[in-house]
PASEVEX-72063 format. One record per residue (C-alpha): x, y, z; residue in one letter. Coordinates in pm, 1 decimal. Each point is the difference from the previous one (the first is absolute). Last residue first. Layout:
BEGIN
PT; px; py; pz; rest
PT; X; Y; Z; a
...
***
This chain:
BEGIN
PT; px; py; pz; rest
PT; -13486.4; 43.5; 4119.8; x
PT; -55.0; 345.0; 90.3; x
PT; 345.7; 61.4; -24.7; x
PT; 83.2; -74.4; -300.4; x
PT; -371.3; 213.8; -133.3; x
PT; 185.5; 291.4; 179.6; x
PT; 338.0; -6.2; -165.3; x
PT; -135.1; -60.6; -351.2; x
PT; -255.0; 316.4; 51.0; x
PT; 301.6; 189.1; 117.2; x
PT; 148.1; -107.4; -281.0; x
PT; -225.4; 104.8; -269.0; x
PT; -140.5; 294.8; 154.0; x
PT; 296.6; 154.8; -210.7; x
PT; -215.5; -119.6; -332.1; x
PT; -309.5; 203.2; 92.9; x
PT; 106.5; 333.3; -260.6; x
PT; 123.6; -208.2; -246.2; x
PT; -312.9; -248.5; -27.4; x
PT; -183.2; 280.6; -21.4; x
PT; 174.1; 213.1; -233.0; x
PT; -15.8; -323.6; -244.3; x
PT; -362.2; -27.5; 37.0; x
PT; -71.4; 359.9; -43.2; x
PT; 174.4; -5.9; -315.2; x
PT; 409.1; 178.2; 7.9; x
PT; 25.1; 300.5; -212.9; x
PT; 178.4; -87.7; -304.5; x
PT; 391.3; 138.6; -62.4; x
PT; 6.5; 224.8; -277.9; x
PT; 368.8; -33.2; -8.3; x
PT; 213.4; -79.6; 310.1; x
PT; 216.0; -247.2; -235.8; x
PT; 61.2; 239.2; -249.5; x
PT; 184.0; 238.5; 309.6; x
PT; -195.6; 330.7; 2.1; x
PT; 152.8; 307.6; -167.6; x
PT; 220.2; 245.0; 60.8; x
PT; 180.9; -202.6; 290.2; x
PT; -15.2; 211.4; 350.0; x
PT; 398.1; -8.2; 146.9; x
PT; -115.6; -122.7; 349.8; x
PT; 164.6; 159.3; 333.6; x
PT; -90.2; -283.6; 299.5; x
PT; -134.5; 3.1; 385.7; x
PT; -30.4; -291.3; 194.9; x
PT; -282.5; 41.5; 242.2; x
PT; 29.0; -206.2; 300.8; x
PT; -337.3; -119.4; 161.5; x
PT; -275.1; 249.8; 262.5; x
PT; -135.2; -242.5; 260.0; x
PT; 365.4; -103.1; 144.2; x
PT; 64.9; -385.6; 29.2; x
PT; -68.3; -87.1; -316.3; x
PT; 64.5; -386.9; -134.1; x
PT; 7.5; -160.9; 404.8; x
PT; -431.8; -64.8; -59.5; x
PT; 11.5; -46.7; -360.1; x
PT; 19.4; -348.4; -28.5; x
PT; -297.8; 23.0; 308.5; x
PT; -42.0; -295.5; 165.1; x
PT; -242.3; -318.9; 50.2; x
PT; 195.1; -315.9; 221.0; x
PT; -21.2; -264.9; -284.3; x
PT; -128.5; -281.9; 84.9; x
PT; 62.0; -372.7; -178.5; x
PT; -165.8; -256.7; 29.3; x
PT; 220.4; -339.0; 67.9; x
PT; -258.0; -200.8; 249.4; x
PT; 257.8; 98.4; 301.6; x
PT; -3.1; 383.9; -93.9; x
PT; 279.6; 148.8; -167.6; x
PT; 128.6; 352.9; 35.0; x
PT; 28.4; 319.9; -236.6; x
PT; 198.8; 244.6; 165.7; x
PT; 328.2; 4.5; -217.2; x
PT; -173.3; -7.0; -354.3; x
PT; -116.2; 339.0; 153.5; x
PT; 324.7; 129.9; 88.8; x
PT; 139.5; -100.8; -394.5; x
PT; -310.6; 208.0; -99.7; x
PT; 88.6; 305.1; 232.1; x
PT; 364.9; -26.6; -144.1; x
PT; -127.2; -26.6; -412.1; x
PT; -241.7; 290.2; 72.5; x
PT; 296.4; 222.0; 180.7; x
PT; 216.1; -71.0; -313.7; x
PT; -224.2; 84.9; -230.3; x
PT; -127.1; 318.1; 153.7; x
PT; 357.8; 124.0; 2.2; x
PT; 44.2; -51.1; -379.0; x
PT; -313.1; 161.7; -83.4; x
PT; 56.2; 351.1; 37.1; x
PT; 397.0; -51.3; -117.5; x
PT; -114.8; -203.3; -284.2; x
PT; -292.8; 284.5; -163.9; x
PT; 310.3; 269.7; 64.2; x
PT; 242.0; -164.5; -192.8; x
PT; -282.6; -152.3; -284.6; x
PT; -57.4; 369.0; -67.8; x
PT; 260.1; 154.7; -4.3; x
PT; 185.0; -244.3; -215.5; x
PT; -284.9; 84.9; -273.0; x
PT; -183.7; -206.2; -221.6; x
PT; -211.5; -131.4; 312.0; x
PT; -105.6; -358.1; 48.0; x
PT; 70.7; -71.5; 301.0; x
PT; -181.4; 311.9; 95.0; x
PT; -34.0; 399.1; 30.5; x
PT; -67.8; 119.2; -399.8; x
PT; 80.2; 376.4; -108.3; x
PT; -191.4; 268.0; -211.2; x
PT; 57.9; 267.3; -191.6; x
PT; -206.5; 359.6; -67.2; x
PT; -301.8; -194.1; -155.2; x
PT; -313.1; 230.8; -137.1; x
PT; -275.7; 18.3; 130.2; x
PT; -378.7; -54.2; -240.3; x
PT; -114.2; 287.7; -146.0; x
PT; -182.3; 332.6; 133.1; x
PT; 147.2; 84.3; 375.9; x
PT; 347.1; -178.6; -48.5; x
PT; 163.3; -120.8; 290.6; x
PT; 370.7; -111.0; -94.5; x
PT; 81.3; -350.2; 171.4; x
PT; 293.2; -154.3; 195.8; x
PT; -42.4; -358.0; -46.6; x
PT; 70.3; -247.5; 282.1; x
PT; -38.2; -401.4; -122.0; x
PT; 4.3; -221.1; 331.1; x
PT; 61.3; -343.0; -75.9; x
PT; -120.7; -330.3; 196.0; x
PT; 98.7; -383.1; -92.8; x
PT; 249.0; 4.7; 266.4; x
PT; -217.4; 154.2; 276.3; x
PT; -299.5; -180.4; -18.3; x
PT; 68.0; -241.7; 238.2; x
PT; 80.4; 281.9; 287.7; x
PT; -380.6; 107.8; -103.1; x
PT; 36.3; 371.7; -127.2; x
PT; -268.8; 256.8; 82.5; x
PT; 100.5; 342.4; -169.5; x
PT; -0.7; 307.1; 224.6; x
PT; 150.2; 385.9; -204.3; x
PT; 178.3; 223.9; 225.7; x
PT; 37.6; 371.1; -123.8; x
PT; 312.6; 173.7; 37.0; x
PT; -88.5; 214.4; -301.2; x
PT; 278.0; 253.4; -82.3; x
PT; 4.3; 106.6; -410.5; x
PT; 277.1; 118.6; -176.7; x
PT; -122.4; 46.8; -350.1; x
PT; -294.2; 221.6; 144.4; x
PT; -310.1; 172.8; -152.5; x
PT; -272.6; -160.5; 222.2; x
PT; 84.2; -272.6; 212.0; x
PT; -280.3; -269.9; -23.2; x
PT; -90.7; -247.7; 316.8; x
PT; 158.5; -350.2; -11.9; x
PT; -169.1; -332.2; -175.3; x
PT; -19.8; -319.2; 143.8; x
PT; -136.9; -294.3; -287.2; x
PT; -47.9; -363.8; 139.2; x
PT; -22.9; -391.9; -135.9; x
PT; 122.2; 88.6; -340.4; x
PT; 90.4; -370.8; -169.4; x
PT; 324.1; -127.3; -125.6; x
PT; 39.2; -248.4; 292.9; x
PT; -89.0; 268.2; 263.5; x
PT; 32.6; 395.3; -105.7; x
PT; -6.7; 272.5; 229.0; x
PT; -47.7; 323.1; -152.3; x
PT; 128.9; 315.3; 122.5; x
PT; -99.5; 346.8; -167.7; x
PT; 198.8; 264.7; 96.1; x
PT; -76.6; 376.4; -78.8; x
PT; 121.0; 288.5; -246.9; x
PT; -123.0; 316.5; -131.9; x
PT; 267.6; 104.0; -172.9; x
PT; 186.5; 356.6; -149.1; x
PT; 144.6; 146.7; -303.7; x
PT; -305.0; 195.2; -37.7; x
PT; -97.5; -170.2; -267.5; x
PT; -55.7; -287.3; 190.4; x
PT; 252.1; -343.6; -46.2; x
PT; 274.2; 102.6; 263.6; x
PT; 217.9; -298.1; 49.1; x
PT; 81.5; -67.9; 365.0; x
PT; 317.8; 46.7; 202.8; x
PT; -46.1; -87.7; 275.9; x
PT; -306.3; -214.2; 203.1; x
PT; -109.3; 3.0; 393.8; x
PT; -44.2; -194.8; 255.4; x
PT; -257.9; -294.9; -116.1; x
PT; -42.7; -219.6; 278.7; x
PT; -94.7; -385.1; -79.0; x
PT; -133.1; -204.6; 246.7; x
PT; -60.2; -360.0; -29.6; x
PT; -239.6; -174.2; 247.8; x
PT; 18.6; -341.8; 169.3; x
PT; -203.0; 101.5; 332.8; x
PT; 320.0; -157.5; 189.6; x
PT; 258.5; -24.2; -292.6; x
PT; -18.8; 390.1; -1.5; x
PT; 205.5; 123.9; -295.2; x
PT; 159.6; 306.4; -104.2; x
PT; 149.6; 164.9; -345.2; x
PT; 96.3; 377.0; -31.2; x
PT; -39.9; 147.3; -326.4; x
PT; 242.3; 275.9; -141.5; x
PT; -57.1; 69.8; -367.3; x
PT; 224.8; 150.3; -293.5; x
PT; -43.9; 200.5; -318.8; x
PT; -19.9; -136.4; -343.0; x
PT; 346.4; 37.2; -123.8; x
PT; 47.7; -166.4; -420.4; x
PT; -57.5; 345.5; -171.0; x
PT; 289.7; 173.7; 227.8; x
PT; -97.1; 202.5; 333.4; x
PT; 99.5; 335.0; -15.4; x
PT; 320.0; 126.6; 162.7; x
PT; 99.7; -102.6; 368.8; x
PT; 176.5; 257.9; 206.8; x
PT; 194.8; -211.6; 235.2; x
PT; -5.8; 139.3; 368.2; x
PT; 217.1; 156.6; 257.3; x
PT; -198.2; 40.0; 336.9; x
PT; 111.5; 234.7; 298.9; x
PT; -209.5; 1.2; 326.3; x
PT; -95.8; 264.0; 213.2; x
PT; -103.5; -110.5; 360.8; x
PT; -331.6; -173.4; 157.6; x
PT; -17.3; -119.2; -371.7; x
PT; -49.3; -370.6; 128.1; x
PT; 314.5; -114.8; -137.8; x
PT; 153.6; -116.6; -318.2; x
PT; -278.1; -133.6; -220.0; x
PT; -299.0; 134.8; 178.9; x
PT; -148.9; 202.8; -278.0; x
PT; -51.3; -361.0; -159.0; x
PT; -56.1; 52.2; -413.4; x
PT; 234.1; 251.6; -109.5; x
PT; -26.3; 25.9; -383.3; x
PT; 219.0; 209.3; -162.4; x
PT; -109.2; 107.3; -324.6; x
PT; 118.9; 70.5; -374.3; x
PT; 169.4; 256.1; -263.0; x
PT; -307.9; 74.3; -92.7; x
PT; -3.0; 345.6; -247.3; x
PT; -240.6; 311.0; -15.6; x
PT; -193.1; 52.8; -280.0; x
PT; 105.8; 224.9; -256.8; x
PT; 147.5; 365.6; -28.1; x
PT; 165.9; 61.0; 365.5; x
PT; 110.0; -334.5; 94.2; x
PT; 49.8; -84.1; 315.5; x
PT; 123.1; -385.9; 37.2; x
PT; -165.2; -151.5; 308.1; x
PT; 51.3; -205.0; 299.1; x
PT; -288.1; -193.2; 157.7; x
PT; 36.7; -100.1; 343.8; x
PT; -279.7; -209.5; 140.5; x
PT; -45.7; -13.8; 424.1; x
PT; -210.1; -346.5; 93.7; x
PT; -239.7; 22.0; 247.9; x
PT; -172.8; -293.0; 196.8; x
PT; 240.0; -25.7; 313.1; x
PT; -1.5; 395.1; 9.0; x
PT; -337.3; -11.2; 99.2; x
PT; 41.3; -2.1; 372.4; x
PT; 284.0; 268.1; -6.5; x
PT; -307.1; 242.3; -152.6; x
PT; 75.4; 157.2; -294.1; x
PT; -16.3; 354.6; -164.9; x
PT; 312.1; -44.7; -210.6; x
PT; 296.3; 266.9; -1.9; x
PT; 237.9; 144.3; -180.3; x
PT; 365.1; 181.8; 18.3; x
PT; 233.5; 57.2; -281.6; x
PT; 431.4; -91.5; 0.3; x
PT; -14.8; -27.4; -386.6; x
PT; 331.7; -54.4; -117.0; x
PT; 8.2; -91.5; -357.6; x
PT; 231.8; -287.7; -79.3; x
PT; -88.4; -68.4; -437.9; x
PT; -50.6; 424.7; 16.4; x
PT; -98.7; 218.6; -292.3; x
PT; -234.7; 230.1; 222.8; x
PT; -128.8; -83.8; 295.3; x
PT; -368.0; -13.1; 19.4; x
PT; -211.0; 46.6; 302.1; x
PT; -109.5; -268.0; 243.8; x
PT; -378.1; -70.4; -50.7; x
PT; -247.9; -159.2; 305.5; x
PT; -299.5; -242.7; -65.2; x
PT; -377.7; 33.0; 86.7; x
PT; -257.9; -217.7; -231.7; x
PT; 206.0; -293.4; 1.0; x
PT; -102.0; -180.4; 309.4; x
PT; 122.0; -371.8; 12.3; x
PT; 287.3; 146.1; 23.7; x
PT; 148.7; 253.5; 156.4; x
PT; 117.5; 218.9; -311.9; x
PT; 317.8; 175.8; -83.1; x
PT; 61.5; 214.8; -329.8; x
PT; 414.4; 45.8; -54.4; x
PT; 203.7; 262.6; -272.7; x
PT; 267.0; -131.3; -235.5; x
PT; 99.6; 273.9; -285.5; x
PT; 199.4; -323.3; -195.6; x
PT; 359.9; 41.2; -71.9; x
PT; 42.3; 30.9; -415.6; x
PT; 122.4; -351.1; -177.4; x
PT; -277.7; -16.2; -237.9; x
PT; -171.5; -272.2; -50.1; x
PT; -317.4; 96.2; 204.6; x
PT; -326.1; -218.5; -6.5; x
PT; 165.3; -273.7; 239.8; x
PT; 19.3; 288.5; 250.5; x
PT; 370.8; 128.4; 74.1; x
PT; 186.7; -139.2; 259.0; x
PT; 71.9; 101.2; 388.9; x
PT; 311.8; -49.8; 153.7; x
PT; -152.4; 100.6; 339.0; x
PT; -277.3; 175.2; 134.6; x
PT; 5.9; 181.4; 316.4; x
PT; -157.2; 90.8; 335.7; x
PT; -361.5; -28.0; -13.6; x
PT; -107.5; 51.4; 364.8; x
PT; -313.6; -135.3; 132.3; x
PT; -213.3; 72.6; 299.1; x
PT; -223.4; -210.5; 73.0; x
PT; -317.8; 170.7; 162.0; x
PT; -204.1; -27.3; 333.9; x
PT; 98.8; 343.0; 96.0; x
PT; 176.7; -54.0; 399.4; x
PT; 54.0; -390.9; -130.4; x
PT; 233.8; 99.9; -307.4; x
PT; 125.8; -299.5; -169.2; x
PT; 375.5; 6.0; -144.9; x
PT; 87.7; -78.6; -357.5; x
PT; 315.6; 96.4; -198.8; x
PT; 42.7; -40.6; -389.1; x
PT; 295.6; -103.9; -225.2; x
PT; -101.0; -94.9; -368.6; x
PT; 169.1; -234.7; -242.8; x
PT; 39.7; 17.1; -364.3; x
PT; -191.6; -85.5; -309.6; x
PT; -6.6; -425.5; 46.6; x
PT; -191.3; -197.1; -320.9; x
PT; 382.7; 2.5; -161.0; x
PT; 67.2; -260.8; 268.7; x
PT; -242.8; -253.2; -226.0; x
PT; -379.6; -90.7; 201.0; x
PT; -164.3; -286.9; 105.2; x
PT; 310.5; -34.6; 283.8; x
PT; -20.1; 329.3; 206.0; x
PT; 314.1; -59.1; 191.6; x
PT; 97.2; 317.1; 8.7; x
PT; -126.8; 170.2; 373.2; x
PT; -303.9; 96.5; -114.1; x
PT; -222.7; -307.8; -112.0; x
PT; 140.7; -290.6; 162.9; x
PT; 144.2; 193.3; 339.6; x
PT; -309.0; 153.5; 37.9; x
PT; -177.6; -324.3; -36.4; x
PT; 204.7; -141.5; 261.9; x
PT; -107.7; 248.8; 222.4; x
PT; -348.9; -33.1; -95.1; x
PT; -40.1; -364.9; 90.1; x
PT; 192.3; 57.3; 377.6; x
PT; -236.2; 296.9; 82.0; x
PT; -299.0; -130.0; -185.8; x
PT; 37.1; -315.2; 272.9; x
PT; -239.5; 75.5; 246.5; x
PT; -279.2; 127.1; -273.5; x
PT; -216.5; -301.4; -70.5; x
PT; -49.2; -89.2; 345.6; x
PT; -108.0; 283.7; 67.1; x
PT; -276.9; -18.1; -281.5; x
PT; -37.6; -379.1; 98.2; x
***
């Protein structure tokens, strides 16, 4: 399911661009935009870098921190995230809001990898006496937006200021279902945005999942820990088994965690994946899973009704298939990818939620035998 996981992060991120950089940033008011930066990208093959060129900056404002009305001293640091250690430094231009830049960089990267890299722009006040100022970041999440960097290409980008109080970062999860071994998967992609809660001004974050049937925890999933990063890329798949009756009554609660080596972890955000999610995003992307699995259970059902026969004493038999059998046709399902705006703290509902008995976990986890089991004793009459 990794693979499967990833075939749409072209079409997911794109739109994300668009959302975050490209001013229609919705969590946040238009005075949260600094400016816009032009950059060129083109991959080398011959030196197994990307070469970037940091063109311009335009109309930028001053940081939040500065009233007056003097031009900012602007000056760029890149970094290919999710590695932060090496990054690359335009110079500073002096009392400029449109300083021209026109500098040459480049990332150590293989063309393989560029699929899970993200390239940060941060864009700084100089200040000679006190601590530098953020005027804010550009974010470019797919490297493949426009082309497939065979050839320099030009981006012009929102530079977003600081997130506000009520902004807890973002999450892109990809949603799949095989109606054939009945199993949910869940990809976590990658997360935006976070809160830093170390000292440090950095995260350790991971993704817990936990699958919750009729108000009880039936499963907990939890992704590996990425050290020091408010940006981090996963694209781990998480398997729950999920009976095709269980479906409705079943809600996935996703909370993006802060490891903490002495203490317990601290909570980031969180989102729900259900019927009975808080958010739109979440119930939209549950119901377009689901909503073709419906369908094809109701049509094999109606094609069994169809084959059941009489016999002369009035028994019934019922010719033994598979309601699942015509559901998937390919071994590896659709994954429906979907942006969620992480809530700062869990829904009350979702709320120390008890783990489920043995009993009940039991009965849960044999309950999609239940038909076949119908089907078969039918027949054997």
């Amino acid at each position: 399911m990794e693979n499967g996981g990833n075939c749409d992060d072209r079409e997911i991120d794109n739109r994300s661009v668009l959302h975050y950089e490209l001013g229609s940033y919705e969590k946040t008011k238009t005075t949260c935009f600094r400016g816009t930066l032009t950059f060129s990208l083109r991959y080398d093959f011959i030196h197994r870098v990307l070469m970037l060129h940091v063109l311009r900056a335009n109309h930028l404002n001053n940081t939040p921190q500065d009233k007056t009305s003097t031009p900012p001293h602007p000056y760029v640091k890149m970094y290919l995230l999710p590695e932060r250690r090496n990054h690359c430094k335009t110079r500073m231009i002096k009392k400029s809001s449109d300083p021209e830049f026109n500098e040459m960089f480049s990332f150590d990267v293989s063309y393989n990898n560029l699929p899970n890299r993200m390239l940060q722009f941060t864009v700084y006040d100089f200040d000679r006496f006190t601590r530098h100022g953020l005027i804010g970041n550009v974010i470019m999440r797919d490297l493949f937006d426009k082309s497939e960097l065979l050839q320099w290409t030009e981006y012009t980008m929102q530079i977003v200021g600081s997130q506000e109080k009520n902004d807890f970062g973002d999450l892109l999860l990809y949603l799949a279902y095989s109606a054939k071994t009945e199993k949910l998967f869940i990809t976590v992609a990658k997360a935006y945005n976070l809160r830093p809660m170390d000292i440090t001004g950095a995260s350790d974050p991971y993704v817990r999942c936990e699958q919750i049937y009729q108000r009880k925890r039936i499963k907990l999933r939890k992704t590996s820990i990425k050290r020091a990063n408010l940006n981090p890329v996963y694209h781990e798949c998480l398997e729950f088994d999920l009976a095709l009756n269980q479906i409705d009554e079943t809600n996935i609660l996703i909370q993006v965690m802060d490891w903490d080596r002495i203490g317990r972890d601290d909570l980031l955000g969180c989102c729900v994946l259900g019927k009975e999610s808080p958010t739109k995003e979440g119930r939209q992307q549950w119901e377009q899973v689901f909503s073709t699995i419906r369908s094809s259970t109701t049509l094999n059902k109606e094609q069994q009704q169809q084959q059941q026969s009489l016999l002369p004493n009035g028994s019934v038999i019922i010719n033994e298939i598979d309601v699942t059998e015509n559901i998937e046709e390919n071994e590896v399902p659709k994954a429906v990818g979907q942006w969620h705006s992480i809530l700062g703290e869990v829904p009350e509902g979702f709320r120390n939620i008890p783990k489920a008995n043995k009993k009940h976990q039991k009965r849960s986890t044999s309950s999609h035998c239940a038909l076949h089991n119908n089907l078969k004793s039918h027949n054997s009459t």
